[in-house]
C-alpha positions in Angstrom: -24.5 1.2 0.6 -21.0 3.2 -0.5 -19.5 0.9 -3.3 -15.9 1.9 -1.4 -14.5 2.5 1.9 -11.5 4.5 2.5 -9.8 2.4 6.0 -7.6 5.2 7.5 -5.1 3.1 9.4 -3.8 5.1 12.9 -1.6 4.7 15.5 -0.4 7.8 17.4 -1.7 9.9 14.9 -0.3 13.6 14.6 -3.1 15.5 14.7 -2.4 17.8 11.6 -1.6 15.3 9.1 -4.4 13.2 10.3 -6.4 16.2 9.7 -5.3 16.8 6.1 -5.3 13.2 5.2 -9.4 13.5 5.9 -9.5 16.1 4.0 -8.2 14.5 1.3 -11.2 11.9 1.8 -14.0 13.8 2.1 -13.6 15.9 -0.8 -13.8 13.3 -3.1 -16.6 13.5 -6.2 -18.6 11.0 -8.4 -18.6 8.3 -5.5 -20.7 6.5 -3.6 -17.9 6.0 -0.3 -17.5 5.7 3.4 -15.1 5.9 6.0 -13.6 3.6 8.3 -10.9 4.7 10.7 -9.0 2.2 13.0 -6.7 2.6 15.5 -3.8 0.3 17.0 -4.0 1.0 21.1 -2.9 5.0 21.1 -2.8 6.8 23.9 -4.3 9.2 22.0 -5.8 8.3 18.8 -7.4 12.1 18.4 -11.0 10.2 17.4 -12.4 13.7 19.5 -11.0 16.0 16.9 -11.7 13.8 14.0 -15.4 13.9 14.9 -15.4 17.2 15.1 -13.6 17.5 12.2 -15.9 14.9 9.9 -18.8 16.9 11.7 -18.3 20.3 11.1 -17.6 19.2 7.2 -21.2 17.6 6.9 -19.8 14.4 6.4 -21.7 11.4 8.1 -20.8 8.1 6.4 -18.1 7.2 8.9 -17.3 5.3 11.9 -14.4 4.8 14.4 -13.0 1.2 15.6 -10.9 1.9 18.9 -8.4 -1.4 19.6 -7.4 -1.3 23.0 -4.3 -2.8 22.8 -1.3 -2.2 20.0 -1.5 -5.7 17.9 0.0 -4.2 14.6 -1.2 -3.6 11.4 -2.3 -6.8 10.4 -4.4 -7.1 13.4 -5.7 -3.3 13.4 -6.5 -3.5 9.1 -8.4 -6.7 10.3 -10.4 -5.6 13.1 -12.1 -2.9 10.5 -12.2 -4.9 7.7 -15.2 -7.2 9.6 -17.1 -4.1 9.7 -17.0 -3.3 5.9 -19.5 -4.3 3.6 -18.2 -2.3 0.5 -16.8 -4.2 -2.6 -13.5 -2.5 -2.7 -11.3 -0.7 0.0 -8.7 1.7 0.2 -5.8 1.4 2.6 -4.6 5.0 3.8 -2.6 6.4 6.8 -2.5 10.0 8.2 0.7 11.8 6.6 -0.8 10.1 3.1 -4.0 11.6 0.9 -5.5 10.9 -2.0 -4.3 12.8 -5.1 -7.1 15.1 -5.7 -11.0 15.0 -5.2 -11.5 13.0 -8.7 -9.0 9.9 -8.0 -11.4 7.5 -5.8 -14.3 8.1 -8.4 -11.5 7.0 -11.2 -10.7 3.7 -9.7 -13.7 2.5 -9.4 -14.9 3.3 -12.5 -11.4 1.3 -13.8 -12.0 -1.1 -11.3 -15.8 -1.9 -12.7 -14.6 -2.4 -16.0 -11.7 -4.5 -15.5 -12.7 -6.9 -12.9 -9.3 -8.1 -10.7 -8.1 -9.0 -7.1 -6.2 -5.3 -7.2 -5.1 -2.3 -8.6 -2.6 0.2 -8.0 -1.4 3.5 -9.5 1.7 5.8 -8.9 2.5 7.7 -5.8 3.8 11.1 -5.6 6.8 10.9 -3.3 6.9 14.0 -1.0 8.5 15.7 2.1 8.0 18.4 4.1 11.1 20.3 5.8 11.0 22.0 9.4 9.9 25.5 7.4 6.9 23.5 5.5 8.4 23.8 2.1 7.7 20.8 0.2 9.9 18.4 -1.6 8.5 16.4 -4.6 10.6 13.6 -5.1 10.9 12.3 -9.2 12.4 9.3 -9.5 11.1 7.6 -6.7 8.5 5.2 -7.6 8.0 1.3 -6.8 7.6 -1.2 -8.4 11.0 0.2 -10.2 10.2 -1.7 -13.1 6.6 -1.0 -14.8 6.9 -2.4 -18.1 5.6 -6.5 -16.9 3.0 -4.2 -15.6 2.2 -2.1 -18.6 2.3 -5.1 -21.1 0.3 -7.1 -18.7 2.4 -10.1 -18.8 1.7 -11.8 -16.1 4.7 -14.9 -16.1 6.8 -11.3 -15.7 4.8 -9.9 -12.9 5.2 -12.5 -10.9 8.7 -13.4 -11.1 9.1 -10.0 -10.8 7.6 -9.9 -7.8 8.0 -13.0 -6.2 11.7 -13.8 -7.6 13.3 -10.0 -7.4 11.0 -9.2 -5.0 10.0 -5.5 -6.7 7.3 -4.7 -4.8 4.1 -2.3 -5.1 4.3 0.3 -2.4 1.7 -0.6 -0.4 0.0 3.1 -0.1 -0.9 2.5 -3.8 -3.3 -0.4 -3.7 -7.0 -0.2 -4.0 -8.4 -3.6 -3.5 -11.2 -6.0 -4.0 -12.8 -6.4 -0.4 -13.4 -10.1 -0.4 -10.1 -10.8 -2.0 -8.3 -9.1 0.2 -10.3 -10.2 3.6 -9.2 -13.7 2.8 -5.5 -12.7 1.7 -5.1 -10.8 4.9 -6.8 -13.3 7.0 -4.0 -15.9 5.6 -1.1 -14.2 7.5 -2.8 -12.8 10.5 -0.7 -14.5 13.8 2.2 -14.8 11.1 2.9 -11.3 10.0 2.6 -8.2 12.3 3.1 -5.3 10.3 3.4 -5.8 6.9 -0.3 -6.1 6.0 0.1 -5.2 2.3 2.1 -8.8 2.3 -1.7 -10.3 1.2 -0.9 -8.6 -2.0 2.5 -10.8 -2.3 0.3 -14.0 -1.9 -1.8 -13.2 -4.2 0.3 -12.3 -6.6 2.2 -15.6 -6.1 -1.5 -17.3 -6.2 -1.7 -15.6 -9.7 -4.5 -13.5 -8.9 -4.9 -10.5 -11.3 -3.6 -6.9 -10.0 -4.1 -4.2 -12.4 -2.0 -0.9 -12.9 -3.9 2.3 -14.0 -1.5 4.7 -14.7 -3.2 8.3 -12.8 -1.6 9.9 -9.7 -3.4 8.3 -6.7 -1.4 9.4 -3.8 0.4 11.8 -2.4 2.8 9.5 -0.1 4.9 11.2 2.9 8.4 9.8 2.5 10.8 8.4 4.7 8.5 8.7 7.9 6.8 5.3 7.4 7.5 2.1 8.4 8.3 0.9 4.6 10.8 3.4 3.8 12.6 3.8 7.5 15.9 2.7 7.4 17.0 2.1 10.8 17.6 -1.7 12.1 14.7 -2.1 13.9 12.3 -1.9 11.3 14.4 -3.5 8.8 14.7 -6.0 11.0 11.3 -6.4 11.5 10.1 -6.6 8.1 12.8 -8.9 7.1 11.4 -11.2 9.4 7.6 -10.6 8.7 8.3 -11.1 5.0 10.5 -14.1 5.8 7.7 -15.7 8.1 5.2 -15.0 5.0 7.3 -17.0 2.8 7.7 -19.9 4.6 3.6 -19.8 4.8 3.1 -19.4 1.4 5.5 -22.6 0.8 3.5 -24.6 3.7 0.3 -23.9 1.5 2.6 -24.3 -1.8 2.0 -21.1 -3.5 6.0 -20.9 -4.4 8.6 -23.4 -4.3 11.0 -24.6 -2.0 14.0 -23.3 -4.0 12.1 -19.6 -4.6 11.5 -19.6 -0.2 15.6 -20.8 -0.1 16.5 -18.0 -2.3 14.6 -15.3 0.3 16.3 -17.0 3.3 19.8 -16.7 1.8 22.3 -14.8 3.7 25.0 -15.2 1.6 25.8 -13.3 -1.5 27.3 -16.6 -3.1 24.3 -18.9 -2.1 21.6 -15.7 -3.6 23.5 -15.9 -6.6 23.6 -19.6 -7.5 19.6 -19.3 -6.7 18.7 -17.2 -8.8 20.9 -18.6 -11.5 18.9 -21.7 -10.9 15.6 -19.2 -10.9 16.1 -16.8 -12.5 19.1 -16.3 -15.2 18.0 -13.6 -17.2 17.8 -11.0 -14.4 21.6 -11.7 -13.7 22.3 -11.2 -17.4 20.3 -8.1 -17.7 20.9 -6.9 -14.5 23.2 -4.0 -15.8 21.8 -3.1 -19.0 18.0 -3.2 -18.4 16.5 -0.1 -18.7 13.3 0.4 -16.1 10.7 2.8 -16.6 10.0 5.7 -14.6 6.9 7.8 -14.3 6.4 10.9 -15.5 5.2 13.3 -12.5 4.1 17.4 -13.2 5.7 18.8 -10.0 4.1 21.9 -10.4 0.6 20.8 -10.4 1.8 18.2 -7.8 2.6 21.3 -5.4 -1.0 23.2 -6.4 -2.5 20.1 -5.5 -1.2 18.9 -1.8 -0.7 22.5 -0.9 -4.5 22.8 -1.2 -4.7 19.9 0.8 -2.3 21.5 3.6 -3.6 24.8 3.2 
């Protein structure tokens, strides 16, 4: 049985980054993995071709999970995680690959030494314009501030996380199977979308979540729920977030004054909160100094131009 799956999360996929983003799967070395690829109700969720694909690669440990209707990603990353029997998983969706063919193998090597509910590592933030060049972006990286996460300090992390709300892009996780079954399971019929919100709970739970700092995925930006900036989807995660708050209060995992100071919609009100909460950020809020990652664009462009190629 493969120690890891790889859940390739679809939903109208196009074709040619689906493609690459399997590529970026298969390839992988030092492993023992499988995939699972689920998909929210498309009209055309191009399982044909990725047969074909999988097929004509001599790769065999996969299998398709076709949801009829669209439900969102809670619902669709629920539907395959019944079907996986693997002790961790790894959340990916077309337009996204892994980094290169040795980062799967890597985290669960990490991951078997230092046990933990999750882990994450750095993204590479990239774009493609309409002639194919690609963009590497270098500053962008989340959480902003690394250092609670470096030290391991774990009062940090989750006022951090909870309190300022700098949050792991979700794209980065690689997770502990049953932790995260029973983490996403929490907020299914309560959040629609925003499946990696699990990871929030936990956190506030104080479960452990690891950073190993390697590459581990080259993330498409700007084209994803997460970082689109219109309204709609701002609106919509606001409110999925929101409705995870108030859950986590119900089951007291934060306070009442931490879920107050995520429903404020004043500046004023925000402030006083996190005066109450949080006084330090407010001091240091102009002065601190947050760590960024160090990325090697070149052999960032070697690599996911071998994956595109």
């Amino acid at each position: 049985m493969a120690i890891v799956t790889v859940l390739v999360l679809t939903y109208n996929p196009i074709w040619t980054k689906f493609r690459s983003t399997l590529q970026s799967i298969i390839c992988q070395k030092g492993v023992d993995f499988d995939i699972v690829i689920s998909d929210d109700g498309s009209k055309n969720n191009c399982f044909d071709k990725a047969e074909k694909y999988l097929k004509e690669n001599n790769f065999s440990a996969y299998c398709f999970i076709a949801n009829k209707q669209n439900q969102g990603t809670v619902k669709n990353t629920i539907s395959a995680l019944q079907t996986i029997k693997s002790k961790y998983v790894k959340l990916i969706s077309p337009g996204d690959f892994l980094y290169d063919e040795t980062v799967l193998a890597k985290f669960t090597d990490f991951a078997e030494k230092n046990p933990a509910a999750a882990y994450f590592g750095n993204a590479v933030y990239y774009s493609t314009d309409e002639y194919g060049e690609i963009k590497i972006y270098e500053t962008l990286h989340n959480p902003k501030d690394l250092k609670p996460w470096i030290e391991k300090d774990e009062k940090k992390i989750r006022r951090n996380y909870i309190l300022r709300r700098d949050y792991i892009l979700g794209a980065c996780f690689f997770c502990n199977t049953s932790i995260f079954i029973d983490y996403v399971k929490k907020i299914d019929n309560i959040v629609k979308y925003a499946e990696d919100f699990s990871l929030v709970w936990e956190i506030a739970d104080s479960q452990k979540v690891l950073y190993y700092e390697i590459p581990f995925i080259f993330y498409e930006y700007g084209l994803g729920i997460s970082t689109d900036s219109s309204s709609k989807w701002s609106s919509i995660l606001r409110t999925d977030n929101l409705n995870g708050f108030e859950l986590m209060y119900k089951n007291k995992s934060i306070s009442f004054w931490v879920l107050q100071s995520f429903k404020s919609q004043t500046r004023l009100i925000w402030l006083l909160l996190m005066l109450l909460l949080d006084p330090l950020q407010l001091l240091n809020k102009f002065r601190r100094k947050e760590n960024c990652i160090i990325i090697n664009i070149e052999e960032s462009k070697e690599k996911i131009n071998l994956i595109l190629k």
